[in-house]
N, C-alpha and C positions, 0 to 999 in steps of 0.2 A: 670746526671744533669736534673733536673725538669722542666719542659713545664709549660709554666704558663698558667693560662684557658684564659687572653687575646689571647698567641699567635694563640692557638687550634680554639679559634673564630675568627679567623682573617684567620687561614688557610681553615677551615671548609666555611666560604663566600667566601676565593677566588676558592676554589673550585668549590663549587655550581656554583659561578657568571660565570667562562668559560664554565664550561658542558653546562649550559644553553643558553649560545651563541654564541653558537655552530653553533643553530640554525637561527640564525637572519640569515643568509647569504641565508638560501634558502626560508626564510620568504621574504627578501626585495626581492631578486633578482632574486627564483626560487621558482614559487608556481604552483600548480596543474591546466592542462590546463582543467579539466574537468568541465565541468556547465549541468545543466539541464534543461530542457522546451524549445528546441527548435525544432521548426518544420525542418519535411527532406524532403530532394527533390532528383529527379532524370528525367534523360532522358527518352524520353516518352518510348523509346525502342531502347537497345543497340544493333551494328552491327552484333557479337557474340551471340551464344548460350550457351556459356562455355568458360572457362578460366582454364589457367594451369599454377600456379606458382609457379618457382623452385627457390628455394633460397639454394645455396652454399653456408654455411656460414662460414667463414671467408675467404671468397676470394677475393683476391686483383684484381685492374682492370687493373694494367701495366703485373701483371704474369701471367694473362689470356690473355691479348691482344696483347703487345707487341712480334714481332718479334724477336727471337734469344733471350728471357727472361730468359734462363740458361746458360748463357755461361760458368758459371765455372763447367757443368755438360757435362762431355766426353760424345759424342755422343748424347744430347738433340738436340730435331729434332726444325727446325725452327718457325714451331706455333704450340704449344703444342694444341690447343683447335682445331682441322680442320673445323670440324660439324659447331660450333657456329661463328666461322671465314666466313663459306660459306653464313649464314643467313644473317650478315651482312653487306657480299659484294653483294649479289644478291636478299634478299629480307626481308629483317628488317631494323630496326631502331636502332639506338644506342648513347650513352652516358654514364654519368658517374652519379653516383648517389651520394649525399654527403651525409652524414651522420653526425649527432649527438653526440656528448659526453650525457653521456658515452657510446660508442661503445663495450654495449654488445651485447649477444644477444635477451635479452628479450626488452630492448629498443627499438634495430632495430628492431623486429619484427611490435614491436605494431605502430610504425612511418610509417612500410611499409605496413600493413594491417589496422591499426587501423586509418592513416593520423594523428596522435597528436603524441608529442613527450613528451614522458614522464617530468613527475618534476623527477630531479636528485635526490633531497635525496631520490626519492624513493629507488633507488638500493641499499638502507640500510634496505628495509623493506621486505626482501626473495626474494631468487633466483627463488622459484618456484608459487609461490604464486602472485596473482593481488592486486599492493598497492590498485589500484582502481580499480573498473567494467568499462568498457571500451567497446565501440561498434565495429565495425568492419565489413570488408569487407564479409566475413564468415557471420557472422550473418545475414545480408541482402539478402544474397545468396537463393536460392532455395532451396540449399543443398551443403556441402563441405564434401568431402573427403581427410582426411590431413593421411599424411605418415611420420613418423620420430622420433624425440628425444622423450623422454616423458619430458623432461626441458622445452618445448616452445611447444607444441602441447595442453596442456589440460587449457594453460591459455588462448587460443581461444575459447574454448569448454565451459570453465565457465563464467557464465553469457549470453550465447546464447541462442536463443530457445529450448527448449531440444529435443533431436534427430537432430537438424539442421545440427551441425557440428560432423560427425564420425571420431574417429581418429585411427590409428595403430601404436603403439609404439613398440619398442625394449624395451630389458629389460635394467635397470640402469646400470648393470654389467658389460654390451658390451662396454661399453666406457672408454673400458681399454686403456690406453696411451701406454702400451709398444705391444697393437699390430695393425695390420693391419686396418687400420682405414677404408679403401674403404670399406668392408664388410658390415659396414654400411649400405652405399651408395646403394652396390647393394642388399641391403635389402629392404631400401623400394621401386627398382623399381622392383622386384620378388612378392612385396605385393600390387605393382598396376597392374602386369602384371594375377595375381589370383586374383585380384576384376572383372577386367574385363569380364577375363574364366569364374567367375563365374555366372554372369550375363545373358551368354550364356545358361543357365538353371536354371535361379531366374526371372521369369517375374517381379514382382514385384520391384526388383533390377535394372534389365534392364530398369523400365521403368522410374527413379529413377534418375540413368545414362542418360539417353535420356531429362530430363526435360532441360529446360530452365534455363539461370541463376544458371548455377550450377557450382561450382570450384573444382578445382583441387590442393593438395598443397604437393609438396614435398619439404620435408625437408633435405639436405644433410648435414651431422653433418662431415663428414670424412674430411673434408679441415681443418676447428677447428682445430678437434683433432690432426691430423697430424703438421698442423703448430704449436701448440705447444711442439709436440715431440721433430720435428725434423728443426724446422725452416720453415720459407715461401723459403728460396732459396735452399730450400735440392733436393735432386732427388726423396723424397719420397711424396712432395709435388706436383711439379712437375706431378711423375706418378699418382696422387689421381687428378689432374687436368685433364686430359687424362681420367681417370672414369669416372668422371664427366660430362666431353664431351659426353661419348659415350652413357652414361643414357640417357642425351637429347636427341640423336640421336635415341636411341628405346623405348624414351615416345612417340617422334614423329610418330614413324612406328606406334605404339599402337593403339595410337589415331585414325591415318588412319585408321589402319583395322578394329575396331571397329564402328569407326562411319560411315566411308564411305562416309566425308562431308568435306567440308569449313571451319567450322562453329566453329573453337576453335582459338583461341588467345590463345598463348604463353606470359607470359613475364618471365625475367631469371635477375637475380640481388643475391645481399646480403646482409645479415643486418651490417655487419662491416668490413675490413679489418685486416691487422695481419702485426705488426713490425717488424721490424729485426732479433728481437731478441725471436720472437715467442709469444709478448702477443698482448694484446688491450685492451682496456676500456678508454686509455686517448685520445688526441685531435693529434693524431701524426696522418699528412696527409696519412702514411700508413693507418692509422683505418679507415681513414675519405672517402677514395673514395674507392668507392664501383663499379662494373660494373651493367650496366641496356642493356638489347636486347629486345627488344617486337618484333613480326613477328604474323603473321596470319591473322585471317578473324579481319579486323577493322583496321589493323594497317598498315602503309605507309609500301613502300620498301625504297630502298636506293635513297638518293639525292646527286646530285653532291656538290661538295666546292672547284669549282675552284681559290678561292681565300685564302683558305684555313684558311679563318678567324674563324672556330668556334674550331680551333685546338691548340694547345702552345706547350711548352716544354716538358709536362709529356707524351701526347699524339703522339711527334714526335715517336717516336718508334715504337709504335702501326703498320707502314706503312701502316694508313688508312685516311691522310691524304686528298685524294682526295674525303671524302665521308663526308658529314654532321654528325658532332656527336653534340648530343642534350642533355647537360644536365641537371638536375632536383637535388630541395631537396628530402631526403628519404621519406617525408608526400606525396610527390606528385603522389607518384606510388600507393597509393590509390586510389584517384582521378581518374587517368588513370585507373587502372581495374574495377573500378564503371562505369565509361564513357563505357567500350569497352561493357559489357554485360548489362548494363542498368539496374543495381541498383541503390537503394538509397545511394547517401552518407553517409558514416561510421560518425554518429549523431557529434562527438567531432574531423571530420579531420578539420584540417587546410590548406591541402595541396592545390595547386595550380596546375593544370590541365596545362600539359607545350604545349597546342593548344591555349590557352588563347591568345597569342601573335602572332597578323596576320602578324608579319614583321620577325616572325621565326617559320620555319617548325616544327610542336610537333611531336606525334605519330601516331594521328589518320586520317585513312581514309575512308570517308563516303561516302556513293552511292549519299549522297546529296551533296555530297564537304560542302562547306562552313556554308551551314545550318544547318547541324549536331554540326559542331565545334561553331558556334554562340549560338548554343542553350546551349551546355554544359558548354559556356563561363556564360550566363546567370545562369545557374544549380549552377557552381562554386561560382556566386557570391551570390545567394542566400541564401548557407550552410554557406560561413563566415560571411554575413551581420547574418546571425542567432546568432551566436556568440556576437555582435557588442550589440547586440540587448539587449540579457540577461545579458550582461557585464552592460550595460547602465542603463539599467531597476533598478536592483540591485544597483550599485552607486547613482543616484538620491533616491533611496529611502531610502538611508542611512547614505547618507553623509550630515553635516549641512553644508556643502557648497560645492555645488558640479559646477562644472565648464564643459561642455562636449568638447568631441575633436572637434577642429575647422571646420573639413569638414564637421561635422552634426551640427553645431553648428546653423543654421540656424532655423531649425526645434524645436527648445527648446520653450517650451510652445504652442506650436500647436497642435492639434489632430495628424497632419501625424509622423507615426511613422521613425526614421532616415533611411534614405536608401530609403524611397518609391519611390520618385520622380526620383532617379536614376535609380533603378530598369524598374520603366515605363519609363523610356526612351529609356534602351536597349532594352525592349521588343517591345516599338514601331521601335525601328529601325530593328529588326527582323522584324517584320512583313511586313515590304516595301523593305525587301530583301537587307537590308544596311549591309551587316556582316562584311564587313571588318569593318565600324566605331561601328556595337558594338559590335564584340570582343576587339576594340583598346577601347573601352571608359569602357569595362568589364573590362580590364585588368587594367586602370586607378582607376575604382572603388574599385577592390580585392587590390590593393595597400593601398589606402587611409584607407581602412576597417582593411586590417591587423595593420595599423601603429593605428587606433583607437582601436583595442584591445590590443597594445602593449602599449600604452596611459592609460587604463583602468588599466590592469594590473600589472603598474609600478604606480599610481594614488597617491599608500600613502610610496613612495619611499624614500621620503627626508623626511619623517618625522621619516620614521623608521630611516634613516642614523643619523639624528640626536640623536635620543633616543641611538643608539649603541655607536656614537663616545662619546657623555656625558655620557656616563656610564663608559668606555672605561677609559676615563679620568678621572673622578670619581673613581675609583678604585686604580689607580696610584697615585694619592690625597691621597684617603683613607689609603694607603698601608702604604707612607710617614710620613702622620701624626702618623699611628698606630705604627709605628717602633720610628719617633724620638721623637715624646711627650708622657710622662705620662700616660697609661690607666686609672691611678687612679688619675688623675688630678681634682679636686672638678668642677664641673658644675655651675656659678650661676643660682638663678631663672629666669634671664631675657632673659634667651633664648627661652622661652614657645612661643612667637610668632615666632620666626624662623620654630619652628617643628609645630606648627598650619599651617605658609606658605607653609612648603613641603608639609604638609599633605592635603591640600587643592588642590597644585599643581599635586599630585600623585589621589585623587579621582576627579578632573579633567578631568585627561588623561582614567580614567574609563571610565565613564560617556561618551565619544567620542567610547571610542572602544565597548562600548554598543552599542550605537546608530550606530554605524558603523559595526555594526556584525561579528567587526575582530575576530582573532582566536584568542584562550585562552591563547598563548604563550605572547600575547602582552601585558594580564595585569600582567606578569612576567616580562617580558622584564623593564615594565617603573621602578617597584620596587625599582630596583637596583640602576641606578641613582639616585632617590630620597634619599637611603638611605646612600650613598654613600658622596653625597656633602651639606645631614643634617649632618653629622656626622663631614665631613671635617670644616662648617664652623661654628661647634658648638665646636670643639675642637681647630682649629686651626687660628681663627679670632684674638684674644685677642693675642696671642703667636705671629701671623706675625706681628700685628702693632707694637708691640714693638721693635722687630728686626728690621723694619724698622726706627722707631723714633730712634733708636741707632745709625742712622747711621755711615756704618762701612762700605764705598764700594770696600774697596781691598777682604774684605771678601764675599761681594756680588758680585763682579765680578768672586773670584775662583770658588766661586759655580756655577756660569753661564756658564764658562768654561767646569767646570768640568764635566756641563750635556750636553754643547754642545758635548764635547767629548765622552762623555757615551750615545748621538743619533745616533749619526755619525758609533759611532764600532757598534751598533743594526741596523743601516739603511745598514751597512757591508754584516751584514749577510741575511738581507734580499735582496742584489743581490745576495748574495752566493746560495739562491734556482735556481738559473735561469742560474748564472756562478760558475761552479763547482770550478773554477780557486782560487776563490777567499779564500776556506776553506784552500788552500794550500801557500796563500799569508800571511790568518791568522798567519798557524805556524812559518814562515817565521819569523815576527813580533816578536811572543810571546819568540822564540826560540835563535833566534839572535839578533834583535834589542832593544828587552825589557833589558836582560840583560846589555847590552852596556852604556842605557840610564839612565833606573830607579834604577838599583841595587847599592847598597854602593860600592865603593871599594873594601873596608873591606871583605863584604861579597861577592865579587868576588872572591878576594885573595885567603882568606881563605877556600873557598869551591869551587876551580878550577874542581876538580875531579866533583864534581855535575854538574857543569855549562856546562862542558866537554859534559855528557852522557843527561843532560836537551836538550842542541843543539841538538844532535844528533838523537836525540829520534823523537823531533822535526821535525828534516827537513827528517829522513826517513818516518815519517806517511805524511808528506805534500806532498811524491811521490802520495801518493792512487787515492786523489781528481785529480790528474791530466790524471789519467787513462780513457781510454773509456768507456761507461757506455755497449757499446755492445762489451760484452765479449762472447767468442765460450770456451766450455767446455773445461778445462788444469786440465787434471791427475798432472802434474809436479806441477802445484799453490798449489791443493790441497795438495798432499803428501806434498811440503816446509811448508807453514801453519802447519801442521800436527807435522812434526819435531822440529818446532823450539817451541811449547807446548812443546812435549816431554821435549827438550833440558832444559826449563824454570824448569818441577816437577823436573826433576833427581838434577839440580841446587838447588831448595828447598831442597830436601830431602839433600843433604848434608850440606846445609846454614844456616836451621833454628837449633838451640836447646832448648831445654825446662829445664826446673825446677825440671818438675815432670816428671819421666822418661815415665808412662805409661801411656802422654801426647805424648809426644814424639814417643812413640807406635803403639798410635792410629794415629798418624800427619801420619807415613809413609808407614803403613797400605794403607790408603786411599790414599793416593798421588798412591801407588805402584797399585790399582787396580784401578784407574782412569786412570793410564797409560798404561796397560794392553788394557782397554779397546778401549783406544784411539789409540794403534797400531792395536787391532782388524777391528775396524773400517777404518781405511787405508786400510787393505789388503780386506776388501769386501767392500770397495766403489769402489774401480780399480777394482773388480773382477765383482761390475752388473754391471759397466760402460761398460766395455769390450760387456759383455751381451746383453746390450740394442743398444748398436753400431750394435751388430750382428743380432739384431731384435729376440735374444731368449726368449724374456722378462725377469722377475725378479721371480726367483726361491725362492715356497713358504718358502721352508726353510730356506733359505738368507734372506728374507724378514722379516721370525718370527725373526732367529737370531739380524738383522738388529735392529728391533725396541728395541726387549730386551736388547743390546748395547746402545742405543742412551737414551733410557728413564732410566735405571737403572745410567748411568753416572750423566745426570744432574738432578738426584734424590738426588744421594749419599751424596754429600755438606750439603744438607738439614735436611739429618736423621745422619748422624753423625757429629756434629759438632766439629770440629779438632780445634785446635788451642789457648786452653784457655785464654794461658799468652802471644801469638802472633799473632797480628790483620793480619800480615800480609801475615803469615801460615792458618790464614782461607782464607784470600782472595787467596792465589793458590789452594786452594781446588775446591773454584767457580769456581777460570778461565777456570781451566781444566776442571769442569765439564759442563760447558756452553761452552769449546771447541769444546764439541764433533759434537756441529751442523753444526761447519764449516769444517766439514770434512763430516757428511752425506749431508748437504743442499748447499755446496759452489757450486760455477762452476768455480771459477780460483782464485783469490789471499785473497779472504774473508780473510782466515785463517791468511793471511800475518798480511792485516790489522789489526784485532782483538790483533793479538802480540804486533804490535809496538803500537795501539792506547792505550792498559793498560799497558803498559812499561812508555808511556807518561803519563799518570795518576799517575802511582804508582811517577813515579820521581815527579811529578808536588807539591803531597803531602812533598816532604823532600823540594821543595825549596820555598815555603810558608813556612812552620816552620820556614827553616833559616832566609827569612827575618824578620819574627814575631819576632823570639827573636832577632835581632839585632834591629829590632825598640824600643823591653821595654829596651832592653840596653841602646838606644841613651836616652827614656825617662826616667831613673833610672838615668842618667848622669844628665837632665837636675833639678833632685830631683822635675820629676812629675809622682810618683808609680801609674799604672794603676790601679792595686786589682785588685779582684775579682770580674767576672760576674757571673752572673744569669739570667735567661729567664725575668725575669721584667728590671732590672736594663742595659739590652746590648742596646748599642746605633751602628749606626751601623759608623766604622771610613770611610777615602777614600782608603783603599787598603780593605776592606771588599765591597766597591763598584765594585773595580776591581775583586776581586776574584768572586762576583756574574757574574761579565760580561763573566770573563771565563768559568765560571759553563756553563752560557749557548751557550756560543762556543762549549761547548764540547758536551751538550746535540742535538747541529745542526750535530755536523761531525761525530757523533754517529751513524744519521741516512744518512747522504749524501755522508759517507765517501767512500765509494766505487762504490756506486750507483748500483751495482749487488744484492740488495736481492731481489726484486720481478721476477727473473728467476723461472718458472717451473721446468725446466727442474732436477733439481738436487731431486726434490719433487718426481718423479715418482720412485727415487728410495727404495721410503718408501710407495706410494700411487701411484699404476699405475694405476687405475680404479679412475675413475669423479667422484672427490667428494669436491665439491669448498668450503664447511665446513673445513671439514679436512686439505686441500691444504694450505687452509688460514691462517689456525692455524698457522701450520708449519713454513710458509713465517714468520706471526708472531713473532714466539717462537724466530727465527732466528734473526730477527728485536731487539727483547729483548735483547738478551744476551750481546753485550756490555753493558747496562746501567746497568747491575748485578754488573761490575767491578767499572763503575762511581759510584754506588751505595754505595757500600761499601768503596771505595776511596775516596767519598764526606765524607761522616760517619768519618773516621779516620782525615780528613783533621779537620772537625767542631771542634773534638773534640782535638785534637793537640792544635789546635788555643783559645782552651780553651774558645768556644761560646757554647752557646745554640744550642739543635738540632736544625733543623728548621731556624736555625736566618739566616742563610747566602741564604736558600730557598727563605727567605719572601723578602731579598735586590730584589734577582735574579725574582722572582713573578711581583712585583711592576715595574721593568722595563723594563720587556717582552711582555709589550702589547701595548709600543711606535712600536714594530715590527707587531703586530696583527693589531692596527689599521691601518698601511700601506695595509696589505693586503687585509683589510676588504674591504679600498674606489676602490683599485683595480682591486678589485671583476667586472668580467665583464659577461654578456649575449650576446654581440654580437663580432660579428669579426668573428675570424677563429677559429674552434673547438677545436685547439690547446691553443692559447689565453682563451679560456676557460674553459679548463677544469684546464689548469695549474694556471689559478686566483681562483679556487674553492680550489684545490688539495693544494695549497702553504697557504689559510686561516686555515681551515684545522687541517691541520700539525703541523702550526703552534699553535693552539689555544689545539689540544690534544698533544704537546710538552710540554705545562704549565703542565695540567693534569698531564703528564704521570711523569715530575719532581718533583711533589710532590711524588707520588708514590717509583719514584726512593730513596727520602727521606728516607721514611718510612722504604723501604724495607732496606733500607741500615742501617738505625737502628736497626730495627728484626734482621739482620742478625749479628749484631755484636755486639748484646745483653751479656752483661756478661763477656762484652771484658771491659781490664784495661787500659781504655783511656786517654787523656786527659795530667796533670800533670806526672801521671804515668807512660805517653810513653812516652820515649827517643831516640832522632836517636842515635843507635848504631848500630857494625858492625853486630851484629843477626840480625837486623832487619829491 
């Protein structure tokens, strides 16, 4: 059936239109904290001569601290860390460091070194690579010596002074996941314990070593790795903790015998945390606390907490209750190690110096007491007033109406620049030796200054929200009108002043983002509305008045209804991101209570045995959503998965028959070496699983074997296309060969799901048909002959609304239904060596392979129902972005890093869901290209 060039245009903008705004969310709500032209400042001279910062990364702060943190581990000794336990009980500092979404590692780095935290879409713009140049602790430095990853060591190195920062990396290799991860570890402290030796006979070196202002940076990658292997609560973790420990403990000696001083500050933190379930990057309070220890020349020892008020619930454990824990955001550990050696602050930190606060103990301790901490209170506020400064500058100079924050609002139109007057105040109160009142009136001002960058920042917020939700809604308009009126509907002349007004309104909104030096996305962004609600109310102005001069309000009421009811199942599914519960209340619904309600009689009666295995199919996929999302590796999930594929081809091969026999030939050819393959595959998934349990790692051979299995399976479908005369003998072609991933990539009932979710698909298609033709039935009784459609002439009815709503039911529990594909762990049996390219693929690929069956299941369902390809997409298109727009206003920046990152993560998702259903379209048309659809298929018992 023929695509008409309206639809292809209407698909071809709603495509464009979500790709493109995509981006609004990290335009309004997350833009790059970097500015230039501000002046830097620092302490005339910090207490330290050198600094040593070890960052464990991915280690958590309750597995490090907490007492008795393995209990499920036979004989874990009661504080796995002894060393860093003694520093501080008896002579550091401590607290909890939070961190950022996204919690990886290149974020955390640059937040703990650099004091800024990155813009989030960056982490779409390479893993190894600087979205932006960025200044840093390092840079300021005398000199840094960095030990560790090559992942996060060279993006300190670029953009620094050259020669400033020296690094030593390992090779990419080493960061094989099926081995010994500490190795690592005690690599780079072997590659500081031979810089040192060295220097013993490099004057030059030694003297190099000995300067001032000079750091130290080890990097420990083995807790990562580890934790993703084998979990944060494994014994293997665990023991890499205990490493860890003991490193510190002979960086410490090092240092001694080397310098034979006072004179180094330590601090010991990490850039992120690690789940349950062995990842991180989202806002899950595992990610988010991180541990922080400072100890040495500058920094406090232990303070008592007899009232044990800076402690809670997470901390009760720790048994360190009796001791002051102080904690900081991850920018602020910048700050602190500027302070301690007396550099410049890192030109774009943000962070806040946790001495700032005279009514809570920070880190530092100064031979001056209090006037070292006042002065660096003063330092701190000078670096973010700089900030404030160039935010301000910029806005007034560009906005035609520019309004400034309240707390400088005083200073507008005067020569003094904002912030002077305060700054001179704490500086005179430094000088009369007043420090308590100004650190307290510093810390007042670094408040007001961050809230006036975050003023700035957010400045053109509600205009962007505006511009997204009119477009938003403009599109759904647009969608409507282009589906239920006429394309070729005559235009009169008198609409030339309506598209003069748009056009006026849209080089308007130029003309502002000119003058406003916004970014180039914006004069995209307006586009689309414009073109959007020209079009709606040039086409559908003359059509609505009429409908309403008709007045007809029974029919205007169902219609009201009927969308209130088609907001309500969309508003469904958007708690369904949040309460898994709810995908499995769906089937519940669609499974038992639809039938009960909507269905004829008739076509109950009559098609009991459908209705039967409809239910059924139903309420066993509605188990999945209910399952936990922290699954531990089950051989037994995957082999059941694995078998009841099998069970399904061997069923085919004796189910289907052909016409042409050597159709039929080629059908069980391929079935027969997709199932060969897919028992292959079971018996060396159990066999590296076994392996990698044992710590043998993955044997090259198994490996090659492995991949040649898994890529030749879900090749096969593609290069031999089986199934001429039956849609539904290709569609097992697919399943199977999209099986095979949930036997190399699963970790427990994937595979289950995968079964019952296209069982539910496949039946879903026989009982739409049935109702379809009991409807032209009832309409053939009332002698009102539907005919024949075509891609111009389809209108869309109300059970084509509902079939859209289920499409996208099905394209949500596609992706939530099990909530188990972003596990590593089943990845390293294809990819044991770090390679977050490759890795992600994988995840991916895995991600894919249901919508192959929706795909093709959509395709057969369109075409049964005798629409247009595409038609039942562009219903499902037009009222999936009542759910986007929910997510958009959503969208938050502040709260708790978990609230955030899952208000970004669920826009998202949602908005590359649209995307990806067209896609699903497509592909489900390619794929069953040449297939005898439509009239021609009949439910019978072949098929």
């Amino acid at each position: 059936m023929a695509i008409s060039g309206s639809v292809w245009r209407l698909l071809l903008v709603g495509l464009v239109f979500h790709l493109v705004y995509i981006g609004t969310v990290f335009d309004c709500y997350f833009t790059s904290p970097v500015v230039h032209g501000m002046q830097q400042h620092a302490l005339e001279k910090g207490e330290a001569k050198r600094l040593v910062l070890i960052v464990g990364d991915g280690l958590r702060a309750d597995l490090l601290l907490a007492k008795n943190g393995f209990p499920m581990i036979p004989d874990a000794p009661e504080v796995v860390a002894p060393h860093l336990r003694s520093i501080i009980e008896t002579r550091g500092a401590f607290g909890i460091s939070h961190t950022r979404v996204p919690t990886e590692s290149r974020p955390g780095h640059v937040a703990l070194i650099g004091g800024m935290y990155e813009d989030v879409s960056a982490v779409t713009k390479g893993w190894k690579t600087n979205p932006v140049d960025f200044d840093s602790v390092f840079n300021q430095s005398s000199a840094t010596f960095s030990f560790g990853s090559p992942d996060i060591l060279p993006m300190f190195a670029r953009g620094a002074t050259p020669g400033k920062v020296e690094m030593w990396c390992y090779d990419e290799h080493e960061e094989d996941f099926t081995k010994d991860a500490t190795a690592l570890d005690v690599w780079v402290l072997e590659q500081l314990r031979t810089l040192l030796h060295n220097a013993t006979s490099d004057a030059a070196l030694d003297a190099r070593l000995r300067g001032e202002k000079t750091v130290f940076f080890l990097h420990l990658l083995g807790l990562d790795t580890t934790g993703h292997s084998y979990r944060p609560h494994s014994k293997e973790y665990m023991m890499n903790i205990q490493v860890v420990d003991e490193i510190v403990k002979q960086t410490e000696a090092l240092f001694s015998e080397f310098y034979r001083d006072d004179e180094t500050a330590f601090v010991f933190t990490a850039d992120h945390g690690m789940s349950k379930i062995g990842n991180h990057g989202d806002g899950d309070p595992d990610n988010t606390r991180t541990p922080l220890i400072a100890w040495g020349k500058g920094v406090r020892g232990p303070l008592p907490d007899s009232s044990h008020s800076s402690h809670d619930a997470y901390s009760a454990p720790f048994g360190l209750s009796h001791l002051l824990r102080r904690d900081v955001e991850q920018a602020d550990v910048a700050a602190l190690m500027s302070a301690l050696i007396g550099v410049n602050w890192p030109i774009n930190s943000v962070g806040v110096l946790p001495d700032i606060d005279p009514t809570k103990p920070g880190y530092l301790q100064a031979k001056d007491g209090e006037k070292t901490q006042a002065e660096a209170a003063l330092v701190n506020a000078k670096v973010i007033l700089e900030h404030y400064r160039v935010k301000h500058v910029e806005k007034k100079t560009h906005s035609l109406v520019y309004r400034p924050y309240s707390y400088f609002a005083h200073v507008e139109g005067a020569e003094e620049l904002p912030g002077e007057s305060q700054i001179a105040l704490i500086d005179d109160m430094i000088q009369n030796r007043n420090y308590y009142q100004a650190r307290l009136q510093a810390k007042e001002f670094i408040a007001h200054t961050l809230e006036g960058l975050r003023y700035l920042q957010t400045y053109d917020r509600t205009m962007i929200r505006g511009i997204v939700i009119a477009a938003y809604l403009g599109w759904i308009a647009f969608g409507a009108v282009s589906i239920l009126l006429p394309s070729d509907d005559p235009l009169s002349g008198s609409q030339a002043p309506l598209h003069i007004a748009v056009a006026s309104v849209l080089v308007g909104f130029w003309v502002l983002f000119a003058r406003q030096h916004s970014p180039s996305t914006f004069y995209v962004y307006i586009v689309f509305p414009c073109y959007f609600w020209d079009q709606v109310l040039v086409r559908a102005s003359k059509p609505l008045l009429r409908y309403v001069r008709q007045g007809q309000p029974r029919s205007i009421v169902q219609l009201l209804l009927r969308g209130l009811l088609v907001v309500g199942a969309l508003q469904s599914m958007v708690a369904g991101y949040t309460h898994r519960s709810i995908w499995s209340a769906w089937f519940v619904v669609i499974g038992v209570l639809w039938p009960l309600v909507a269905w004829p009689t008739q076509a109950r009666n009559e098609n009991w045995r459908l209705l039967l295995a409809w239910t059924s199919s139903c309420l066993g996929t509605a188990v999945f959503p209910f399952l936990s999302v922290h699954q531990e590796e089950n051989l037994i999930g995957i082999t059941s998965g694995a078998v009841a594929m099998y069970a399904i081809g061997v069923f085919g091969i004796r189910r289907f028959t052909f016409a042409n026999a050597q159709d039929g030939g080629l059908f069980k050819t391929v079935v027969f070496v997709l199932l060969n393959n897919l028992g292959w595959s079971v018996i060396l998934v159990n066999i590296i699983v076994h392996d990698l349990r044992d710590k043998k790692g993955v044997s090259p051979i198994l490996r090659f074997i492995g991949w040649g299995l898994f890529l030749s399976t879900a090749v096969l479908p593609f290069i031999l296309r089986v199934g001429r005369d039956s849609p539904h003998a290709r569609l097992l072609s697919f399943f199977l060969g999209f099986g095979a991933c949930f036997v190399w990539l699963a970790i427990a009932v994937e595979g289950l799901f995968y079964v019952m979710y296209s069982l539910t698909l496949c039946l879903w298609v026989e009982v739409e048909s049935v109702l379809r033709a009991h409807a032209q039935q009832d309409s053939e009784q009332r002698n009102k002959p539907e005919g024949k459609k075509d891609a111009s002439t389809y209108r869309p009815k109300a059970d084509d609304l509902r079939i859209a709503v289920f499409f996208l039911f099905f394209v949500q529990v596609a992706f939530f239904g099990t909530g188990n594909s972003f596990y590593l762990e089943p990845v390293y049996r294809l990819v044991p060596v770090f390679n977050p390219f490759l890795m992600a693929a994988l995840l991916i690929f895995k991600i894919v392979s249901p919508y192959i069956t929706l795909a093709i299941t959509f395709s057969i369902l369109n075409a049964r129902l005798d629409l247009p390809p595409f038609s039942l997409f562009l219903v499902a298109l037009t009222l999936t972005d009542v759910m986007t727009i929910t997510f958009f206003l959503n969208v938050t920046d502040t709260g708790s890093w978990l609230e955030i990152g899952q208000t970004i993560s669920f826009f998202c998702i949602s908005s590359l869901l649209l995307v990806w259903s067209a896609g699903i379209c497509a592909v489900g048309e390619v794929l069953m290209a040449g297939q005898p659809l439509g009239h021609a298929v009949k439910r019978s018992k072949k098929d």
